[in-house]
C-alpha positions as CSV (number, residue, x, y, z in Angstrom):
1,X,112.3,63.5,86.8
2,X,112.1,63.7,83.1
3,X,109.2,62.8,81.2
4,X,110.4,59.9,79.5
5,X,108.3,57.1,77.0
6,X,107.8,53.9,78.2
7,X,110.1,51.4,76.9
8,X,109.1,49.9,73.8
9,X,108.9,45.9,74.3
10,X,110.1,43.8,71.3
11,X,107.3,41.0,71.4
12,X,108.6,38.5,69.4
13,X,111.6,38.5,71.6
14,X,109.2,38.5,74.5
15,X,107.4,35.8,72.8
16,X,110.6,33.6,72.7
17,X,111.6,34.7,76.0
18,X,108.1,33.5,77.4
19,X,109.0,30.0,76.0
20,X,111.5,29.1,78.9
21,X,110.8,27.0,81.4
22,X,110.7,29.3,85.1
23,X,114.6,28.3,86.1
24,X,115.7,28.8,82.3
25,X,114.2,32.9,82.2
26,X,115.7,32.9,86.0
27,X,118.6,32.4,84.4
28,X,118.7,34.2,81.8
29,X,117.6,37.2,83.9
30,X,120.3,36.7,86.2
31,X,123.0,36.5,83.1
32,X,121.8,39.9,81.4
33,X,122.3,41.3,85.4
34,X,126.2,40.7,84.5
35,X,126.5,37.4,86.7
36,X,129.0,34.8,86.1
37,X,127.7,30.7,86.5
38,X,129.1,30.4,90.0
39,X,127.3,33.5,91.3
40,X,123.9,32.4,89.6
41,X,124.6,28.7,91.1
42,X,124.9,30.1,94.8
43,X,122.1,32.8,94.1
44,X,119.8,29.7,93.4
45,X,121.2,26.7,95.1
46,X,122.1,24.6,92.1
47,X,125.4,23.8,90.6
48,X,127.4,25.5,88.2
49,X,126.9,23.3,85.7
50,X,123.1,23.3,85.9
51,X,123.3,27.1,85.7
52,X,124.9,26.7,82.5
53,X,122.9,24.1,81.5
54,X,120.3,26.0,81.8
55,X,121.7,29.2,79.7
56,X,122.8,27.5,76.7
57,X,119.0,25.9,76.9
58,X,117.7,29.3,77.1
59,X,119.9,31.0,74.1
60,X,118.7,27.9,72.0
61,X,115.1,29.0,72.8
62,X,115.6,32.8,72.2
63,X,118.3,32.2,69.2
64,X,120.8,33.7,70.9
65,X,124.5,32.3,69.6
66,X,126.0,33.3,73.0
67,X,125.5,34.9,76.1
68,X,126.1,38.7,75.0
69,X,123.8,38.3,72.8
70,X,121.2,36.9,75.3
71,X,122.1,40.1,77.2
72,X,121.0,42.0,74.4
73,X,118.1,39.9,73.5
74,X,116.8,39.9,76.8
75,X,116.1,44.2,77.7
76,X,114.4,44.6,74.7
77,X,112.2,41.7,75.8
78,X,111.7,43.4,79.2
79,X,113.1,41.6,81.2
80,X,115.0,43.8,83.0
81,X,117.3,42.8,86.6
């Protein structure tokens, strides 16, 4: 193994993230994981429609203008898969 830093956590973007209500960061962890609505909804037992319901809440919260860039919003945050 290489000796490697530690990541370096954006906090603002942390700070946003930590906003989110627990099923909205679910989400949103699940999206930047590469899942599509219907394989969140069945991961969690809720529909498809409250999965996405629940990531357009969460880019509102973090700023994000869509879900790539929630993606990208949400490793620098740390919140990794």
């Amino acid at each position: 193994m290489t000796d490697s830093p530690p990541p370096v956590i954006d906090r603002e973007l942390l700070r946003r993230f930590g906003a989110l209500t627990p099923r909205e960061r679910d989400v949103a962890v699940l999206v930047a994981s590469g899942l599509g609505n219907d394989e969140i909804a069945a991961r969690m037992s809720v529909s498809p429609f409250t999965v996405k319901t629940h990531a357009v809440r969460a880019m509102t919260e973090v700023g994000a203008r869509d879900r790539a860039q929630l993606v990208s919003f949400a490793f620098p945050a740390g919140l990794y898969p």
